[in-house]
Every structure is written in structure tokens, then in C-alpha cells.
TINU-561233 format. One record per residue (C-alpha): residue in one letter; z, y, x. Coordinates in Angstrom, 1 decimal. Layout:
! TINU-561233
{r A, {Z, Y, X}}
...
***
This chain:
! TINU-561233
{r X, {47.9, 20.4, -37.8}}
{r X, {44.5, 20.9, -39.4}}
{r X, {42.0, 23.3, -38.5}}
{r X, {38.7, 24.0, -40.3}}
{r X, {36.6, 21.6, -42.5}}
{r X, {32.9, 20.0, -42.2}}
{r X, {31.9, 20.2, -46.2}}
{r X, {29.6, 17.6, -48.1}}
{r X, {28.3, 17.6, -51.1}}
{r X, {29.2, 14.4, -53.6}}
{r X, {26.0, 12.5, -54.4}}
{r X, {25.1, 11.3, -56.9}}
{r X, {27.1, 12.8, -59.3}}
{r X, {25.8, 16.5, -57.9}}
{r X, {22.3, 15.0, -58.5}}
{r X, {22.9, 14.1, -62.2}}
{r X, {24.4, 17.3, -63.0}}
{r X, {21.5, 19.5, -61.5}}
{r X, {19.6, 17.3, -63.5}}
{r X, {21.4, 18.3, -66.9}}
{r X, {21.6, 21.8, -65.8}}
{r X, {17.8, 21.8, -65.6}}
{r X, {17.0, 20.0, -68.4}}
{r X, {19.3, 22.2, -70.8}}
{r X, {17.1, 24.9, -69.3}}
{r X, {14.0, 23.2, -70.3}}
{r X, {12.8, 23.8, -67.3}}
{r X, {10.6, 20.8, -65.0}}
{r X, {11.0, 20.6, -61.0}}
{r X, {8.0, 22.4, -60.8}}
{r X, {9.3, 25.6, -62.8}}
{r X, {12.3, 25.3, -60.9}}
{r X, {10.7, 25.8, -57.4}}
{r X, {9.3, 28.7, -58.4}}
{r X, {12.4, 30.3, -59.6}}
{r X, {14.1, 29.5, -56.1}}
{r X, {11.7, 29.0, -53.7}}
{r X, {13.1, 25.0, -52.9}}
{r X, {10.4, 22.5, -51.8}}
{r X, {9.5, 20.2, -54.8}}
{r X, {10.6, 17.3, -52.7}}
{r X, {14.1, 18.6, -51.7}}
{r X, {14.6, 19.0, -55.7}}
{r X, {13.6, 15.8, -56.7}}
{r X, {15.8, 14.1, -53.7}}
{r X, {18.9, 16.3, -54.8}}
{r X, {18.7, 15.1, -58.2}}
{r X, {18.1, 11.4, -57.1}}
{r X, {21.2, 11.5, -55.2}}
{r X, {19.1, 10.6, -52.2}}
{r X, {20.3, 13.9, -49.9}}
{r X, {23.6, 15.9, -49.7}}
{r X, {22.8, 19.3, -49.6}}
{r X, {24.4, 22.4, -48.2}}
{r X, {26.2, 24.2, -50.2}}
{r X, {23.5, 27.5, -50.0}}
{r X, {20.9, 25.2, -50.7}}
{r X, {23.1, 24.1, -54.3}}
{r X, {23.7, 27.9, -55.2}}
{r X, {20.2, 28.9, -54.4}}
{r X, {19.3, 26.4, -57.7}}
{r X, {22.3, 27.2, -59.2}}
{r X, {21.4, 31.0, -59.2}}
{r X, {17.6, 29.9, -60.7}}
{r X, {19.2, 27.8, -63.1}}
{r X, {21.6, 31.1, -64.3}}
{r X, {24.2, 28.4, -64.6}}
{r X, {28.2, 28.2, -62.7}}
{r X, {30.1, 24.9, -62.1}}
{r X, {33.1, 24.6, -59.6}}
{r X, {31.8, 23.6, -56.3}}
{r X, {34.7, 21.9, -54.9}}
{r X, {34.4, 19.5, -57.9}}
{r X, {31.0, 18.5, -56.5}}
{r X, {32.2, 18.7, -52.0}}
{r X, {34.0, 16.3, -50.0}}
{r X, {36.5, 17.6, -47.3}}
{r X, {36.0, 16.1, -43.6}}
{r X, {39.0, 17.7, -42.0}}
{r X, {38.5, 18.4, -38.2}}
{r X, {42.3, 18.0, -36.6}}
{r X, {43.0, 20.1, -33.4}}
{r X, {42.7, 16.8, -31.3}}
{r X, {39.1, 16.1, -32.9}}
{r X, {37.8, 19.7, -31.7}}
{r X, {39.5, 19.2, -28.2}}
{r X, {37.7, 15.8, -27.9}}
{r X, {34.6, 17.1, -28.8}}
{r X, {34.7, 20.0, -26.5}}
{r X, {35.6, 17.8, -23.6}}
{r X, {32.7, 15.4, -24.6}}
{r X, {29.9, 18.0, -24.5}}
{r X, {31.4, 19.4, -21.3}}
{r X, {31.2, 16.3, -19.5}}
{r X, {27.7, 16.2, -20.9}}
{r X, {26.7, 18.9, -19.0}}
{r X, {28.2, 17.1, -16.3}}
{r X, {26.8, 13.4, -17.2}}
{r X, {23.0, 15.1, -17.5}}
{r X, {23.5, 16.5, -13.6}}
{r X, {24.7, 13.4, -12.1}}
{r X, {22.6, 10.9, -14.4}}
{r X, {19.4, 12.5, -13.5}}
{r X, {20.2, 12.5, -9.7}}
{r X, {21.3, 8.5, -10.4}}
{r X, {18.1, 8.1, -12.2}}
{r X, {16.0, 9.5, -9.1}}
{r X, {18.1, 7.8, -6.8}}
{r X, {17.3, 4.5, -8.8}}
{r X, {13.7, 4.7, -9.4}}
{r X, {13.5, 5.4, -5.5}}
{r X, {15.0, 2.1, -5.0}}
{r X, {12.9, 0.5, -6.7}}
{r X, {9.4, 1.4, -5.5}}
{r X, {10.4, 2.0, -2.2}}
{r X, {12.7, -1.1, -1.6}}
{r X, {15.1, 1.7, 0.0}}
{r X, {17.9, 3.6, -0.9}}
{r X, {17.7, 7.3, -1.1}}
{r X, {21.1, 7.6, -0.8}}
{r X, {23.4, 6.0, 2.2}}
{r X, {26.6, 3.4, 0.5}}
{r X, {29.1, 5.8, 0.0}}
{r X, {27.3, 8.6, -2.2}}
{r X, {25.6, 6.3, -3.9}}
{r X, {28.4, 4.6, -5.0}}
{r X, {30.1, 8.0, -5.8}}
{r X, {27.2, 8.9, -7.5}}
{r X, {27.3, 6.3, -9.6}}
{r X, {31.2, 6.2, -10.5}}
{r X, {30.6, 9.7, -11.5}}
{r X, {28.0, 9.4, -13.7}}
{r X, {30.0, 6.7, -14.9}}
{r X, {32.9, 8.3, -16.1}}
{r X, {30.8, 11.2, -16.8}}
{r X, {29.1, 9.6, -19.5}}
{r X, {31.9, 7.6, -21.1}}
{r X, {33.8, 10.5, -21.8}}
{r X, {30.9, 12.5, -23.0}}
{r X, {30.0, 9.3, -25.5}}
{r X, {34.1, 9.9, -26.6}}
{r X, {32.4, 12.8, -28.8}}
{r X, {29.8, 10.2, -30.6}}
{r X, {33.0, 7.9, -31.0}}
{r X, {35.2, 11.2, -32.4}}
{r X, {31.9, 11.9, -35.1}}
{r X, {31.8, 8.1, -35.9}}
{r X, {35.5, 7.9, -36.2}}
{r X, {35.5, 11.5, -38.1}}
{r X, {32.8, 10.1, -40.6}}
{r X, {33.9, 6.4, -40.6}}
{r X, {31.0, 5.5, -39.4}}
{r X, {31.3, 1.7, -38.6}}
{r X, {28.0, 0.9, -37.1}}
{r X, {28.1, 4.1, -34.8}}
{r X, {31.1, 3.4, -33.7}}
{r X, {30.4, 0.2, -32.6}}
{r X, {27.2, 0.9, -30.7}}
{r X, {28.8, 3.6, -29.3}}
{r X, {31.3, 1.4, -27.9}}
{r X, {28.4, -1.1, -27.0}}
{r X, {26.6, 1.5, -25.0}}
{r X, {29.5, 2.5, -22.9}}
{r X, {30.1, -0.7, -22.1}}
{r X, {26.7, -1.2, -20.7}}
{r X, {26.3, 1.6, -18.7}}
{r X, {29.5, 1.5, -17.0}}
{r X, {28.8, -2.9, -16.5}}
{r X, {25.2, -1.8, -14.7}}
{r X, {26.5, 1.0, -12.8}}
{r X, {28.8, -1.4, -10.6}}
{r X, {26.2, -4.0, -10.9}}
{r X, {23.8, -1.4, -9.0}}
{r X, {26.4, -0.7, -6.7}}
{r X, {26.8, -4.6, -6.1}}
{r X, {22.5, -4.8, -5.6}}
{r X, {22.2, -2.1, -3.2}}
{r X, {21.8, -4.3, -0.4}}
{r X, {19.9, -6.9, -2.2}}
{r X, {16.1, -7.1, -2.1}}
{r X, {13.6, -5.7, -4.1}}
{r X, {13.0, -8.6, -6.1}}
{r X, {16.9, -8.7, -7.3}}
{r X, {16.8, -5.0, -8.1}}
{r X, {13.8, -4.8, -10.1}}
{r X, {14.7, -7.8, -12.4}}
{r X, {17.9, -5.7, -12.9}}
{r X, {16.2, -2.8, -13.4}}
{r X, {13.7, -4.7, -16.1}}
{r X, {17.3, -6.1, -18.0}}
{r X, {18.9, -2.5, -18.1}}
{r X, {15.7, -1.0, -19.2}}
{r X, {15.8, -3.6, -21.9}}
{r X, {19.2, -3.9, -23.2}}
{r X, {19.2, 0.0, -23.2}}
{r X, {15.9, 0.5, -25.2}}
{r X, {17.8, -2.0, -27.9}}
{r X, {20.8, -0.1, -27.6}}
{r X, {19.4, 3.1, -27.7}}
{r X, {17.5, 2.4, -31.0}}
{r X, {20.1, 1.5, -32.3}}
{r X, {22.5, 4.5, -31.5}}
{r X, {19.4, 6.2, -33.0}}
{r X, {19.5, 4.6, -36.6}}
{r X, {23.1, 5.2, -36.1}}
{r X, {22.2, 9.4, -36.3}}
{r X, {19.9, 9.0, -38.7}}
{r X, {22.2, 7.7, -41.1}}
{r X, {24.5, 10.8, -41.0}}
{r X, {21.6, 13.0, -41.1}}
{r X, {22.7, 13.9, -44.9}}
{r X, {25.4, 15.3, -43.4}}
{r X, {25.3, 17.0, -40.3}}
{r X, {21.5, 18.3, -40.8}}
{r X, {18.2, 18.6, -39.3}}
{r X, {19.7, 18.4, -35.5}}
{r X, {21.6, 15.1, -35.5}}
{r X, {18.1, 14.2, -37.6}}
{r X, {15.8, 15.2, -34.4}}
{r X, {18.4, 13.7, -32.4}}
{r X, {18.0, 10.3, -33.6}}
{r X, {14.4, 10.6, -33.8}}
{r X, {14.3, 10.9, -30.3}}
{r X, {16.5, 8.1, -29.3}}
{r X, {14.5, 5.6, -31.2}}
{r X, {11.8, 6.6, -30.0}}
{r X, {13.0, 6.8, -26.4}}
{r X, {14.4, 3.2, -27.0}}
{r X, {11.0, 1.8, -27.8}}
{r X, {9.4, 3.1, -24.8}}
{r X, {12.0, 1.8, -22.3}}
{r X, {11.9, -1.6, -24.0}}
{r X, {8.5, -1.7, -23.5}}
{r X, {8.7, -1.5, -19.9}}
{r X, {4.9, -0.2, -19.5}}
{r X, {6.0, 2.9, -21.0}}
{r X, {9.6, 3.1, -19.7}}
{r X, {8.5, 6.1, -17.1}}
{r X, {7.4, 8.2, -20.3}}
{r X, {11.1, 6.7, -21.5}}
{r X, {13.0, 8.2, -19.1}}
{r X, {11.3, 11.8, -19.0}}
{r X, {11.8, 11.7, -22.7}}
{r X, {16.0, 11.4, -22.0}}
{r X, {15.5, 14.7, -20.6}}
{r X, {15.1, 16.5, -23.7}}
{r X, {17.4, 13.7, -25.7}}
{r X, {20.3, 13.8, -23.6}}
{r X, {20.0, 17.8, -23.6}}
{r X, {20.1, 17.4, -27.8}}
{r X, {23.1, 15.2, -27.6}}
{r X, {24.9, 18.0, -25.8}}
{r X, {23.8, 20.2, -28.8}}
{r X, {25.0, 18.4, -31.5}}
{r X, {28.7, 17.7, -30.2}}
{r X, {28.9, 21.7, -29.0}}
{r X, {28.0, 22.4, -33.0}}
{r X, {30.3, 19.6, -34.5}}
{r X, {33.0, 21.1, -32.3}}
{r X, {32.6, 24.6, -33.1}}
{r X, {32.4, 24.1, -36.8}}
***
């Protein structure tokens, strides 16, 4: 059973048809934004076929231009199945929950680490740790729903990548918690740097559907690469991890939207 649709716009065969549209007006981009109010740059990517627009944005010209064409010519359907918005409701949900039990994992961690103790005694560290676990891989099953939804190869795999990761050095911190300082901080130095890689690359991975799901998933991917860099760098891998505040918070945003759309 199907439920509601995400709509795109076709590119670039939208583009080249604003394009005539305009020119049989006689009209220049310039004239153009001021009969709609568009920025000059939004115009000129529309007609390149660089963007897909939203479909207010496209009657907006299409008023300005006094011209009608048959929208659906011109969208593509994403069809959102029952199971998709269930998944993606569960995802941000255990989001909420991920962000509660990461950030205690993340203190609990960084503890270790310059105090060459453990915050925590065995047993709720572990649990802490399984939690956050399974927290996050079923929060990342939204990610794998959008790349999956989108056919979206390279998030998909990342996505996979990443879950991988986290739930391989979550058991592996586990394993370290009686080991010295030494061994915990070169597996702290690894994670920060496989995830800084992965992270970027997740981030690229938004970006790329930006065109489609809007400014959000935009911001959203901004932030991971740039969260990436600084946990790769190490030096600035503190600034890193204040920055997931604020990212993992966005991710829970954009898979609450997706799912109620």
C-alpha cells in the first residue's frame, strides 16, 4: 500500500523549457527577477539544470512568465510505502534515544582517557555501550531507508560502513576497559580517525541529495564534513565532538521531516 509522495522536479529538461518560456517572452534573467522576486542565481541554476526546484519555486516563474505547462510532465514521483514511514519514524525515535546514551558514552570515554580510569564500574559501562550500540544502528536504518528510497548507492554504502564501525569499536572499548592508558588512547586516536573519514564521507553523501530534500539535509552535511575534518585531525577532535551535538540533533531533524512528508 502506498502512502504520500516526496516530489522532484525533472532536470534538465525543466531547465530548457523555462529557458524557452523566457526567451519567447523576451525577457533576460535579470527582468525576470524582478517580475518574481527569485535570486538571479537560483534562475540561472534552474535553467542550467544544475538544481531541482520546488514546485512553488517553478510557479512563482511560471506566474512572472504569464505562461502554463503540466507540472507532472516536468516531477518525478518518490513514493513513500507504509513500511518506509514506519522505518523512519522508528529511526528518529531511537535518535532521540542514541543522542542520550552516545553523549553519556562520549563522557564516559573521554574520562577514560585523561584520567586512565573508568567513570563507570564493568557492568554499566558495558550496558552503556550495547545501548548506544543498537541505539544508533537502528537510528542509521532511517539514512539507509532515504538511501534506499533515493537509490542512493554511495549513501547506502557508507551508511552501512558507519554502522559497522561503531558497533566494531563499541565492543572493542568494552574489551580495553581494563587495559592501560596507552592501549586506550591509540584506540581512541584510530576511532577518531576512521570516523572523521567516515563521517566526511556520509557528509558528501547528504550533499548530493540536497537538490532534493532542501536546505536541511544541505546544513546537515555541511556539518558532518566539517565535523569529520576536525576529528581526523586529532588537535581539533575536542571541538569535533562538541560540534556532534548540534549534527547529531540535525540528523534527528531531517528523518522526523522525511517521515512526516
Amino acid at each position: 500500500m502506498r502512502n504520500k509522495n516526496l516530489l522532484t522536479m525533472k532536470q534538465p529538461d525543466l531547465g530548457k523549457k523555462i529557458l524557452e518560456l523566457r526567451k519567447q517572452k523576451g525577457l533576460t534573467q535579470e527582468e525576470l527577477v524582478e517580475k518574481c522576486n527569485i535570486n538571479v542565481r537560483t534562475i540561472q541554476r534552474i535553467e542550467a539544470g544544475e538544481t531541482m526546484p520546488r514546485s512553488f519555486t517553478i510557479k512563482t516563474i511560471l506566474e512572472a512568465l504569464d505562461a502554463t505547462i503540466n507540472l507532472e510532465e516536468f516531477t518525478n514521483e518518490v513514493a513513500l510505502t507504509n513500511q518506509d514511514k514506519k522505518k523512519l519514524n522508528l529511526a528518529w525515535i531511537f535518535g532521540v534515544v542514541y543522542f542520550v546514551f552516545g553523549f553519556v558514552e562520549t563522557i564516559a570515554d573521554v574520562y577514560q582517557f585523561t584520567k586512565d580510569e573508568s567513570i563507570f564500574n564493568g557492568l554499566l559501562y558495558t550496558s552503556i555501550k550495547v545501548i548506544s550500540s543498537m541505539a544508533f544502528v537502528l537510528f542509521f536504518v532511517g539514512f539507509l531507508r532515504i538511501a534506499k528510497i533515493y537509490t542512493h548507492k554511495l549513501l547506502e554504502v557508507i551508511v552501512y560502513v558507519f554502522m559497522i564501525a561503531y558497533v566494531l569499536f563499541g565492543f572493542y572499548d568494552i574489551f580495553l576497559i581494563n587495559f592501560s592508558e596507552e592501549a586506550v588512547g591509540v584506540s581512541l586516536i584510530v576511532e577518531l580517525l576512521v570516523f572523521g573519514v567516515v563521517q566526511i564521507i556520509f557528509g558528501i553523501g547528504l550533499l548530493q541529495l540536497k537538490s532534493r530534500l532542501g536546505t536541511l539535509v544541505q546544513v546537515c552535511g555541511v556539518l558532518e564534513i566539517i565535523t569529520g575534518v576536525l576529528l581526523s585531525t586529532l588537535v581539533l577532535a575536542s571541538l569535533g565532538l562538541f560540534l556532534l551535538i548540534p549534527t547529531i540533533i540535525i540528523e534527528i531533524i531531517v528523518i522526523y521531516k522525511i517521515a512526516r512528508k
